[in-house]
ZAKE-618455 format. One line per 10 residues: number of its first residue (from 1); their letters; for each residue y, x, z of C-alpha. Coordinates in Angstrom, 2 decimals, m for minus. Layout:
# ZAKE-618455
NUM = a = Y X Z; ...
//
This chain:
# ZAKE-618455
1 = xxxxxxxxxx = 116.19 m41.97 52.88; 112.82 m43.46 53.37; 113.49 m43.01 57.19; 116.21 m45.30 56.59; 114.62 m48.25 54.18; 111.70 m48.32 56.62; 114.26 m49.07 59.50; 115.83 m51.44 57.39; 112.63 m53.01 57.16; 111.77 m52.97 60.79
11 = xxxxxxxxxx = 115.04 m55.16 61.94; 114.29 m57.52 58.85; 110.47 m58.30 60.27; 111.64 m58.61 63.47; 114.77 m61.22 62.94; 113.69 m62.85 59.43; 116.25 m66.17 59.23; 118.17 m65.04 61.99; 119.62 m62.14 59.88; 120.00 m64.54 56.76
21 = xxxxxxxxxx = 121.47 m66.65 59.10; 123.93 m64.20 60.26; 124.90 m63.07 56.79; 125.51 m66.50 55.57; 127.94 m67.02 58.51; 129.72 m63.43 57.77; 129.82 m65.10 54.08; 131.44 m68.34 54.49; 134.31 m66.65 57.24; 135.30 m64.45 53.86
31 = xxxxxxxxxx = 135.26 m67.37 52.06; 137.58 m68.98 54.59; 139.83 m66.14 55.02; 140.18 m65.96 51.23; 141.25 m69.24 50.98; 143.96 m68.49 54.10; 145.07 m65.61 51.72; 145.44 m67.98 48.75; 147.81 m70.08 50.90; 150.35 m67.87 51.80
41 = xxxxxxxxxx = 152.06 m68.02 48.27; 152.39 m71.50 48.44; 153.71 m70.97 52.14; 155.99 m67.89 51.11; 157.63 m70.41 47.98; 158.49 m73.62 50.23; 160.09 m71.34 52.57; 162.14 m69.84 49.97; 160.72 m66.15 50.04; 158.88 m66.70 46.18
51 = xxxxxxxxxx = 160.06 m67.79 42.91; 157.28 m69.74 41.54; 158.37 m70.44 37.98; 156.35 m67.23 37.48; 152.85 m68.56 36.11; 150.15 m67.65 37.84; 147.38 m69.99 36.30; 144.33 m68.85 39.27; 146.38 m70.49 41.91; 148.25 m73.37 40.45
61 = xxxxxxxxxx = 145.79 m75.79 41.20; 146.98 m75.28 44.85; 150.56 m76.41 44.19; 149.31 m79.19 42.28; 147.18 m80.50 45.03; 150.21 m79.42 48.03; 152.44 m81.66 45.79; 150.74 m84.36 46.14; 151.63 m84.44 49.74; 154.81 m85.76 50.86
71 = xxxxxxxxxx = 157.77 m83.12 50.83; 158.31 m83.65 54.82; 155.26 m82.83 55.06; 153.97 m79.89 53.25; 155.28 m77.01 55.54; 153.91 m78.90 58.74; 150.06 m78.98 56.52; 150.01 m75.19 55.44; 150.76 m74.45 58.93; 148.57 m76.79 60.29
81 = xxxxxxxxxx = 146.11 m75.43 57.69; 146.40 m71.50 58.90; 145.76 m72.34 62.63; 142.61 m73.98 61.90; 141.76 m71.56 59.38; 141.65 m68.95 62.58; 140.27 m70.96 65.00; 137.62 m71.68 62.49; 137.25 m67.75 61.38; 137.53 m66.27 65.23
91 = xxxxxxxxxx = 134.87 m69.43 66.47; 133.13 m67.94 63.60; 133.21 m63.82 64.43; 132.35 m64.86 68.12; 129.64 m66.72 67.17; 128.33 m64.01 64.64; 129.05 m61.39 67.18; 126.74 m62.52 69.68; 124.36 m63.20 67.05; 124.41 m59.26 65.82
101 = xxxxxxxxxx = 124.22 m58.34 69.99; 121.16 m60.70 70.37; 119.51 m58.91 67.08; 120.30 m55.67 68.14; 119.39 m55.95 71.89; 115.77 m57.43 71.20; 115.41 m55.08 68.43; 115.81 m52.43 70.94; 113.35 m54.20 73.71; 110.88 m54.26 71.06
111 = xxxxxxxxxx = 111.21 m50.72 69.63; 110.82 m49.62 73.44; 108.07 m52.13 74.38; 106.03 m51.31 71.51; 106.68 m47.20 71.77; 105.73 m47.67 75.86; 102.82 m50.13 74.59; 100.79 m47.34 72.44; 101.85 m44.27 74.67; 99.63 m45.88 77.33
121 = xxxxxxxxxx = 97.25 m46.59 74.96; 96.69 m43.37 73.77; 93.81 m41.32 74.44; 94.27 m38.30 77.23; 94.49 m35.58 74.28; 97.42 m37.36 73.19; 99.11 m36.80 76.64; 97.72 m33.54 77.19; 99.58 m32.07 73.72; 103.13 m33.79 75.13
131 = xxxxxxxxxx = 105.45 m32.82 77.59; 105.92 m35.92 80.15; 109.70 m35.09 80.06; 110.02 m35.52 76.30; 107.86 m38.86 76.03; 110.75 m39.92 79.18; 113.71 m38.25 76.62; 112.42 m40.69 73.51; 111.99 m43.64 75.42; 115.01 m43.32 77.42
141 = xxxxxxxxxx = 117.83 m41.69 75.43; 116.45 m42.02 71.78; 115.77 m45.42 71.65; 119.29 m46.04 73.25; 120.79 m44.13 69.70; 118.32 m46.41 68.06; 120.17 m49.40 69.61; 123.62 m48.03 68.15; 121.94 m47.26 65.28; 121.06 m51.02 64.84
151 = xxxxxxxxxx = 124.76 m52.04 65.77; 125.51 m49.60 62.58; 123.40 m51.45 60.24; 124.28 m54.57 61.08; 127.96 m53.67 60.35; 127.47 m52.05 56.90; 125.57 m55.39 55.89; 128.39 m57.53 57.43; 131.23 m55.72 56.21; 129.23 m55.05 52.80
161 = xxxxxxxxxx = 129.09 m58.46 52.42; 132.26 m59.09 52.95; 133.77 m56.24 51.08; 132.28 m57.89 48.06; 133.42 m61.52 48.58; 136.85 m60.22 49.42; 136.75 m57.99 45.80; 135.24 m60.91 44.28; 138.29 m62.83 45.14; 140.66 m59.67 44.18
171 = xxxxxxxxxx = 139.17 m59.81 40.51; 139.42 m63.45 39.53; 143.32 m62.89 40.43; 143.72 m59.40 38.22; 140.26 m58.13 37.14; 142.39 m54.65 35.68; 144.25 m54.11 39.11; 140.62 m54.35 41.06; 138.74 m52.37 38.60; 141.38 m49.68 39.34
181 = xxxxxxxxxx = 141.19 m50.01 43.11; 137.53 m49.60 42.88; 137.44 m46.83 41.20; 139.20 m45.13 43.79; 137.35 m46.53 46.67; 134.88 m44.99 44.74; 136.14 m41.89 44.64; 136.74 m42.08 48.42; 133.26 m43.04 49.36; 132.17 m40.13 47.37
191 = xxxxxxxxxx = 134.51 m37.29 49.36; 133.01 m39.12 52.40; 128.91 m38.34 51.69; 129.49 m34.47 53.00; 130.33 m36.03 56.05; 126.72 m38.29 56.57; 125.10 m35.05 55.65; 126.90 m33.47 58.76; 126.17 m35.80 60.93; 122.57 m35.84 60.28
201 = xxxxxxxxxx = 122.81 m32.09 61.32; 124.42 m33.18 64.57; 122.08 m35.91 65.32; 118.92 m33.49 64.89; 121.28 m30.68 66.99; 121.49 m33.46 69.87; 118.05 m34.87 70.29; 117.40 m31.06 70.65; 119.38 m30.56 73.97; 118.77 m33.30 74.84
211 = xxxxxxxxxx = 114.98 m32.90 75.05; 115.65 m29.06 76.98; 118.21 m30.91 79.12; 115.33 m33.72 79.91; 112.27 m31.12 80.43; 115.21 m28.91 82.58; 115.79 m31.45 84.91; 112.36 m33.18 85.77; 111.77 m29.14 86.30; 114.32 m28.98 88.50
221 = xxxxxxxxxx = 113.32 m32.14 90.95; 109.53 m31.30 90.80; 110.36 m28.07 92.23; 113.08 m28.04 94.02; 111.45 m26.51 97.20; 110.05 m23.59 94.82; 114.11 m23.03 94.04; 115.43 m23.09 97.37; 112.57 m21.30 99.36; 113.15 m18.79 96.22
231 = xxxxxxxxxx = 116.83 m18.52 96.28; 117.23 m19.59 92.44; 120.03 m21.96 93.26; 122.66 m19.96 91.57; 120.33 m19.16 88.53; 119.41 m23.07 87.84; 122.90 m23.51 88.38; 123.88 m21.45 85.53; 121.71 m23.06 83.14; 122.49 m26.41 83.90
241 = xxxxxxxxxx = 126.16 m25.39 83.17; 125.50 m23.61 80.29; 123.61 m26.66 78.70; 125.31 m29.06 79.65; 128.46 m26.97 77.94; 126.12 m26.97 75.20; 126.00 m30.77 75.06; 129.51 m31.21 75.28; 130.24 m28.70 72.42; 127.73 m30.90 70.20
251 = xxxxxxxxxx = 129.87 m34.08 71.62; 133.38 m32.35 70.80; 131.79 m31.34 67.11; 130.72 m35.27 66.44; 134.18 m36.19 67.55; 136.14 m33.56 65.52; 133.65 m34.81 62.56; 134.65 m38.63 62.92; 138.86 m37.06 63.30; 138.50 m35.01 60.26
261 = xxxxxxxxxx = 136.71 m37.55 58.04; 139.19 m40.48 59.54; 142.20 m38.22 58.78; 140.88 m37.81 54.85; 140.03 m41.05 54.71; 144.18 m42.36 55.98; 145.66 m39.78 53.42; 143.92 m40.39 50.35; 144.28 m44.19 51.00; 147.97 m43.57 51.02
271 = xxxxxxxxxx = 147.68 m41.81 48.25; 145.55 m44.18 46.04; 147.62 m47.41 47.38; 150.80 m45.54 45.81; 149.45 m44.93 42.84; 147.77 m48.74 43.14; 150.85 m50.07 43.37; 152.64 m48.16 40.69; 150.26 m48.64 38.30; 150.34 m52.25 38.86
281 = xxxxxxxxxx = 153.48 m53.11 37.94; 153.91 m50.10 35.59; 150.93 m50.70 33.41; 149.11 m54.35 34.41; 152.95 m55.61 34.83; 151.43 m57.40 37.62; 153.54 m60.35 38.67; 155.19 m60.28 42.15; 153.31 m63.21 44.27; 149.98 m62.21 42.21
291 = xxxxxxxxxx = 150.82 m58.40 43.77; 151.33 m59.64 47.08; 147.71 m61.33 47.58; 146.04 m58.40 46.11; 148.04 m55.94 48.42; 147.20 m58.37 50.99; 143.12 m58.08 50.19; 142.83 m54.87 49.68; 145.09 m54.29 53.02; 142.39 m56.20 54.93
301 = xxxxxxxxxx = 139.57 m54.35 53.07; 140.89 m50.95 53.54; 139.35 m51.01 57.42; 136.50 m52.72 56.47; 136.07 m49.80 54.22; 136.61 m47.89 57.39; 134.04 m49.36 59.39; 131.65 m48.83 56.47; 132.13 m45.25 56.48; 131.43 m45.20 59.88
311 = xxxxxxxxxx = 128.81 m47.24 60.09; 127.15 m44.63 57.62; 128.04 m41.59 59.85; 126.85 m43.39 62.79; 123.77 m43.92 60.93; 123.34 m40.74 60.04; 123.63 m39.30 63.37; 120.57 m41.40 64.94; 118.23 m40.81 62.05; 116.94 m37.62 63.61
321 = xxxxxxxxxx = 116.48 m40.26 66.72; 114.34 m42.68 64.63; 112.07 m39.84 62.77; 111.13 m38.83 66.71; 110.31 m42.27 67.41; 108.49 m42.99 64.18; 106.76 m39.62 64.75; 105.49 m40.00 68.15; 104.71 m43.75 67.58; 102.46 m42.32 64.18
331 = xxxxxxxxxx = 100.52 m39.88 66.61; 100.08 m42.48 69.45; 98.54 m44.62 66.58; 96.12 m41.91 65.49; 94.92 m41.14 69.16; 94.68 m44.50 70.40; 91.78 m45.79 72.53; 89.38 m48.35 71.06; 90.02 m51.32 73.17; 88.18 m53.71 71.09
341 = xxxxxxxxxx = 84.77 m52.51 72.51; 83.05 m55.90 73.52; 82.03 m55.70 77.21; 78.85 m54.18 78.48; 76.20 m54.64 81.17; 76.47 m51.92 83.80; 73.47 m48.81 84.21; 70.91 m49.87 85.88; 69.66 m46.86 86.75; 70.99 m43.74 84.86
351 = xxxxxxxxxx = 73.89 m42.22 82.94; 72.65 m39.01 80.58; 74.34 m36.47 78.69; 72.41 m34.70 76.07; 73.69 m31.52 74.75; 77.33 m32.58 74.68; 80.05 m30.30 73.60; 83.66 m30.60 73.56; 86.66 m28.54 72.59; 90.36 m29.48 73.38
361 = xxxxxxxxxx = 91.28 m27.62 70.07; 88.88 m28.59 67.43; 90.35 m25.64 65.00; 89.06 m22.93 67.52; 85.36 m22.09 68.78; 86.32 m22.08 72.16; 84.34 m24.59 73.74; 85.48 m26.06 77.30; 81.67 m27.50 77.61; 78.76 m26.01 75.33
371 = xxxxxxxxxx = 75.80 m27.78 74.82; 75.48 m29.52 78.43; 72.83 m32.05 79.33; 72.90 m33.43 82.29; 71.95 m36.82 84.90; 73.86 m38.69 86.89; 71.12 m41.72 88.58; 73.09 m44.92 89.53; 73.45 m45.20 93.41; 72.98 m41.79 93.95
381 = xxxxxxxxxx = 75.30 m38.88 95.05; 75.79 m36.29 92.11; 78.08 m32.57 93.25; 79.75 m30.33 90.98; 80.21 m27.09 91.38; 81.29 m24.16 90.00; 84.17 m21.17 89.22; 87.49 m22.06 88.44; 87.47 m23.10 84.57; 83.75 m23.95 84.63
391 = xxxxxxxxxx = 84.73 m27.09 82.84; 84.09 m29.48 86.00; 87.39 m31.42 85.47; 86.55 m31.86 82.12; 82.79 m32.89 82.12; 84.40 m35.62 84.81; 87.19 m36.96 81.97; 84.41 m36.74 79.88; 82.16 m39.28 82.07; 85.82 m41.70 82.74
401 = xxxxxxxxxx = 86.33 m41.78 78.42; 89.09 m39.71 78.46; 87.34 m37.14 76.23; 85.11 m37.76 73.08; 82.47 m35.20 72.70; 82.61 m33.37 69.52; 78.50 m33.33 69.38; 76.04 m34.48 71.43; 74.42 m37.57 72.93; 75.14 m40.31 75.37
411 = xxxxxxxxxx = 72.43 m42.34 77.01; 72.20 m44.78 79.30; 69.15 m46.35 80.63; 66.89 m44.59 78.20; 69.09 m46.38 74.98; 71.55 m43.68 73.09; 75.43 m45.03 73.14; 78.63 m43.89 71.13; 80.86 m42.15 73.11; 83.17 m45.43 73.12
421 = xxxxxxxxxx = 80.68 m46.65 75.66; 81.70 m44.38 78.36; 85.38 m45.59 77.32; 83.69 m49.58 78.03; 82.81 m47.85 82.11; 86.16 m46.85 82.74; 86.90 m50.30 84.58; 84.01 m49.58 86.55; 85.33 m46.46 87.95; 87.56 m45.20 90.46
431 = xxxxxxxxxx = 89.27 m41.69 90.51; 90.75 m39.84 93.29; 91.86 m36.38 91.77; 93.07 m33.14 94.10; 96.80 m33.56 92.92; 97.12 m37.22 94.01; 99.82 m39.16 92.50; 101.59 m41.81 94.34; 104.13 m44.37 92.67; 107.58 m45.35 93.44
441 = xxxxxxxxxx = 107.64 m48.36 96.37; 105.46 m48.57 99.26; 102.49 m48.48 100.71; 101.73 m51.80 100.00; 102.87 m51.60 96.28; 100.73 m48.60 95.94; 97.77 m50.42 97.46; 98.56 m54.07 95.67; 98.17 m51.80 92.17; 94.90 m52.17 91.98
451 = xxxxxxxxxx = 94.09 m55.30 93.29; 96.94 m57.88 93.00; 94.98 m60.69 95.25; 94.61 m58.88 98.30; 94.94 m59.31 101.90; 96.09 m57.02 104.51; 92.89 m57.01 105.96; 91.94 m55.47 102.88; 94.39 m52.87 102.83; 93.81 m51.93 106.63
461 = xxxxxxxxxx = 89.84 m51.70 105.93; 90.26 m49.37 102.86; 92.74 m47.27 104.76; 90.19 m47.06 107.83; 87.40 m45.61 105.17; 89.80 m43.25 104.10; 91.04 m41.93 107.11; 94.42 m42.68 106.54; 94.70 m45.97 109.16; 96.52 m43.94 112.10
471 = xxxxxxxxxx = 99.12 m42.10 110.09; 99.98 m45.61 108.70; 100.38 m47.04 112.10; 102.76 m44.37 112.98; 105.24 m45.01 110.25; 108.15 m46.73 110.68; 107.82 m50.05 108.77; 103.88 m49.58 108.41; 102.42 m51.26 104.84; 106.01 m51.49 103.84
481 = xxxxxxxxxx = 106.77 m48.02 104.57; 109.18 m45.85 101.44; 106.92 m43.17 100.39; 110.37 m41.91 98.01; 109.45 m39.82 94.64; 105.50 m39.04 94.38; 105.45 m39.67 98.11; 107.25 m36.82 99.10; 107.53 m38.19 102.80; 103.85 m37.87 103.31
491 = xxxxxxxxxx = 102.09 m34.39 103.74; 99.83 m33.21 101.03; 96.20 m34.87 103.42; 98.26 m38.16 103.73; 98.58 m38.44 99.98; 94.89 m37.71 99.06; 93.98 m40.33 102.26; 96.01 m43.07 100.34; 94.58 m42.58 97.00; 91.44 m42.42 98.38
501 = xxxxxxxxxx = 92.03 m46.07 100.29; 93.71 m47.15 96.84; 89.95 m46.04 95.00; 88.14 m47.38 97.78; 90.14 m50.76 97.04; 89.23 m51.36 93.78; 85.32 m51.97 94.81; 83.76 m50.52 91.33; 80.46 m49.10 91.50; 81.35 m45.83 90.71
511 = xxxxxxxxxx = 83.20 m43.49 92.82; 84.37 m40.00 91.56; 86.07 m37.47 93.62; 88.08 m34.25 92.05; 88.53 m32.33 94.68; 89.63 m35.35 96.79; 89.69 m34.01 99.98; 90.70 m30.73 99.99; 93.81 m30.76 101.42; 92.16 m32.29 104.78
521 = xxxxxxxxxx = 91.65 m30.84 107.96; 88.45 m30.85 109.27; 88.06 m33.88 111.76; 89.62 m36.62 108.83; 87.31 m35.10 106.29; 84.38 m35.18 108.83; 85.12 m38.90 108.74; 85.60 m39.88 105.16; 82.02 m37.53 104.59; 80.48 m39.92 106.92
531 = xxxxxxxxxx = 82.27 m43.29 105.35; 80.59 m41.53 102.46; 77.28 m41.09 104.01; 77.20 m44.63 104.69; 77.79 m45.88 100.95; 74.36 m43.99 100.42; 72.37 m46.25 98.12; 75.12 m48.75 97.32; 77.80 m46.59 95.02; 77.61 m43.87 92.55
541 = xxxxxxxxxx = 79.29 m41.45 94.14; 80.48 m38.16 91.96; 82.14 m35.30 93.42; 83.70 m32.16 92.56; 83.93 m30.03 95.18; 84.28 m26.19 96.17; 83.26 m26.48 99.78; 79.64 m26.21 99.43; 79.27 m27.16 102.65; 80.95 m30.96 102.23
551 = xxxxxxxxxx = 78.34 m31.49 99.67; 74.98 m31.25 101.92; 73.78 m35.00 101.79; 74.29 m34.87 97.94; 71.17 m36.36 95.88; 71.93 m33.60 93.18; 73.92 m30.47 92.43; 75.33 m29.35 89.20; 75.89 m25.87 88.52; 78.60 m25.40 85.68
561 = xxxxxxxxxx = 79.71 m21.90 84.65; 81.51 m20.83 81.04; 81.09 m25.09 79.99; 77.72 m25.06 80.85; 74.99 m26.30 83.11; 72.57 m23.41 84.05; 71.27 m25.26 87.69; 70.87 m28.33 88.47; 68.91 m30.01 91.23; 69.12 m30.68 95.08
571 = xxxxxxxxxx = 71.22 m28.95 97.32; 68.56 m27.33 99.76; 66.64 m26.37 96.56; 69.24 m24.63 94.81; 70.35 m22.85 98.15; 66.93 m21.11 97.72; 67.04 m19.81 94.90; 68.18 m16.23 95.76; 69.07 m15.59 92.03; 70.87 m18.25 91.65
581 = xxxxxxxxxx = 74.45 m18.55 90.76; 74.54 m21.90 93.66; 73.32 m19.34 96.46; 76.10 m16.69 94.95; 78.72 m19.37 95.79; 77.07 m20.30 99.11; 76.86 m16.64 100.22; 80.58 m15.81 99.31; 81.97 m18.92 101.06; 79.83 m18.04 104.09
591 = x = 81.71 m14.32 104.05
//
């Protein structure tokens, strides 16, 4: 329930007057439609249908006022009367319609821009706890429920609203006969609440499957060579079948809900509107033409009644939706990134960690870096190295903000910082990891990302640093070449060239490399080691690397092993020191 007051209170904020607005209009086309229903005795009596010596004292004042017109002329003005009564009520439910579509359809742009908005805010151990196909599921699928979810709302309060005018009308011709009908309407919308708590269970049931379906298919295109190179068409196959099935059943049980609670609801209306209209004129000894117009409201509130209903099932069923969205937008929150940090001067000369640790699960003792101190001097080459699960990656996310250390210190040019300061750097950095990612579009889009002002002479200069020039030249439509999904047309070394041209692009002082080029052959890595070379003295350059020998012209080498540093110093050094765990490494590789 407090799921749904705080939605509530979400569309209010975000269309204030426009939703008064909106309600007011619903109000006055009841109003109007009341008053068509009032005219239809008068209408039904001059066409000889209705006695009307019977006294009914709530609508004589309309006879005395259609009297006053001339006799030619009183069938000609009711009629009149009724046609602009509906051009009036359908300008009117146009009008309101596109209102409710405009409230709905921004309310939806603004739940998804604000959910997209502090998902790429939030800090890396946000993403690293979430599955990149369920953040795709919420924003995608979930928010669309949350649209129809809206559309729901806004009917309950416009038929609400109108429900009431249309009863208030009802009682001030026969308060006993609506007092009656009430109390069955009551006792219909209670048979009906077993049927919102059902449809809650089906709404948490879909998101579900539909999160396994999501994750199931981005599995399926990532690795689609794995499958076919592995013969496990037949067995994703299956699955997809089987869930999809799945889906469908959950569809076919939400429709067979809606049938059976639709069905209950036609049958014991039938039932009450006999025993309305016997009790009427049995025990209220209602008189005909005063029967008629409540028949005839209640006859036009009976599907409003309808919609209500639905509206609450519909409701029901993308609740589950919401929580997901409110839940994920609560955690985003509470791992954002400080982006308030006022700017800072760059290092002038050196960036120093002093006993830093980190853990990626704070509850545990495992530590992915224990107690590490270490330099890296401004314009100066810094390698390092280590085993697999050393914790190189993650002293590097560290350095780029996407980590906080749990305990430690950060200082930079002899003055201690809070860890938001390496978070203030990030700008200043460029990142080419070993798994490059390349976006949807072109070369040129990929390129432009960076650096919106630039030229092709640009773009042709960082490619030439990165290697990556020729292969350009070759394709087909050059710059404007489609690289398809994650640039599957390019081979794994024409990937890491382009990121590495995208990095160079960017101009920032500080260069890190994860890995960057090791899916190179020799001669293009021989080149961007040189490019490199050449930087010497102008760019921080940090590099991860596991070919020792790409690292030889490196200022400094870190040794990392179990999340901590136990060498550090230059390469040539560290190669001589027989002991060591560097010369280990350099003896295996030269095996």
């Amino acid at each position: 329930m407090k799921d749904v007051q705080y939605f509530i209170k979400q569309i209010h904020q975000f269309a204030g007057m426009k939703l008064y607005g909106t309600m007011g209009l619903m109000g006055l086309m009841s109003l109007i439609e009341g008053a068509a229903l009032l005219m239809i005795i008068p209408l039904l009596y001059f066409i000889g249908v209705l006695d009307m010596s019977m006294d009914i004292r709530q609508i004589q004042f309309l006879f005395e006022w259609i009297q006053q017109i001339p006799e030619n002329y009183r069938l000609l003005f009711i009629l009149t009367f009724y046609v602009f009564v509906v051009l009036v009520v359908q300008w009117l439910k146009k009008y309101t319609q596109l209102r409710h579509a405009s409230i709905q359809y921004g309310f939806l742009h603004k739940v998804r821009t604000t959910l997209h908005e502090k998902i790429l805010i939030a800090d890396w151990g946000f993403h690293l706890q979430k599955k990149s196909s369920d953040i795709v599921h919420i924003l995608l699928t979930e928010t669309g429920k949350i649209s129809s979810g809206t559309n729901a709302v806004l009917q309950l309060f416009s038929q609400a609203l109108f429900t009431i005018i249309q009863i208030g009308i009802a009682f001030w011709l026969s308060p006993g006969i609506t007092l009656f009908v009430l109390g069955a309407g009551v006792i219909l919308m209670f048979f009906s609440k077993k049927f919102v708590r059902r449809s809650i269970k089906l709404g948490q049931r879909n998101f579900e499957l539909g999160e396994q379906y999501m994750a199931g298919l981005n599995d399926n295109a990532a690795g689609i060579k794995e499958i076919k190179v592995n013969g496990l068409e037949d067995r994703k196959q299956e699955w997809y079948d089987n869930h999809t099935q799945a889906i469908n059943n959950e569809q076919m049980a939400f429709l067979r809900l809606r049938s059976s609670s639709y069905f209950r609801y036609k049958v014991t209306s039938a039932v009450l509107i006999a025993l309305f209209i016997f009790g009427a004129l049995q025990f209220f000894q209602a008189q005909a033409a005063q029967l008629l117009l409540i028949v005839l409201i209640f006859s036009r509130l009976w599907p409003r009644v309808t919609t209500i209903q639905n509206a609450m099932e519909q409701i029901g069923a993308f609740m589950p939706a919401f929580y997901r969205v409110r839940k994920i937008e609560k955690e985003a929150d509470a791992n954002a990134e400080n982006k308030l940090i006022a700017s800072v001067l760059s290092p002038k000369s050196l960036i120093e960690l002093r006993d830093v640790s980190f853990s990626y699960d704070s509850r545990t003792d495992v530590k992915a870096l224990s107690h590490v101190s270490a330099e890296f001097p401004i314009k100066q080459t810094t390698a390092i190295v280590g085993k697999s699960g050393a914790g190189k990656s993650t002293l590097i996310d560290l350095l780029m903000g996407l980590h906080r250390p749990n305990a430690g210190m950060i200082v930079v040019d002899g003055e201690e910082k809070s860890s938001d300061y390496l978070l203030s750097l990030r700008p200043q950095m460029s990142y080419v990891s070993q798994d490059p990612h390349i976006f949807q579009g072109t070369i040129r889009n990929n390129l432009s990302l960076v650096k919106t002002e630039v030229t092709d002479f640009e773009m042709w200069e960082a490619l030439r640093f990165a290697a990556a020039d020729e292969f350009v030249q070759k394709l087909p439509d050059g710059l404007d070449t489609e690289l398809g999904d994650r640039g599957v047309r390019l081979s794994g070394g024409e990937r890491q060239r382009l990121v590495l041209a995208r990095a160079i692009l960017r101009q920032t002082p500080v260069l890190i490399l994860d890995e960057a080029t090791s899916a190179l052959d020799s001669d293009n890595e021989q080149k961007i080691q040189q490019a490199l070379e050449n930087m010497r003295g102008r760019m921080t350059v940090i590099v991860i690397a596991h070919r020792l020998s790409t690292i030889r012209h490196a200022d400094q080498v870190l040794v990392l092993e179990g999340g901590r540093v136990i060498q550090q110093g230059g390469y040539q050094t560290l190669a001589r020191e027989q002991n060591g765990a560097f010369h280990e490494l350099l003896q295996k590789q030269q095996v």
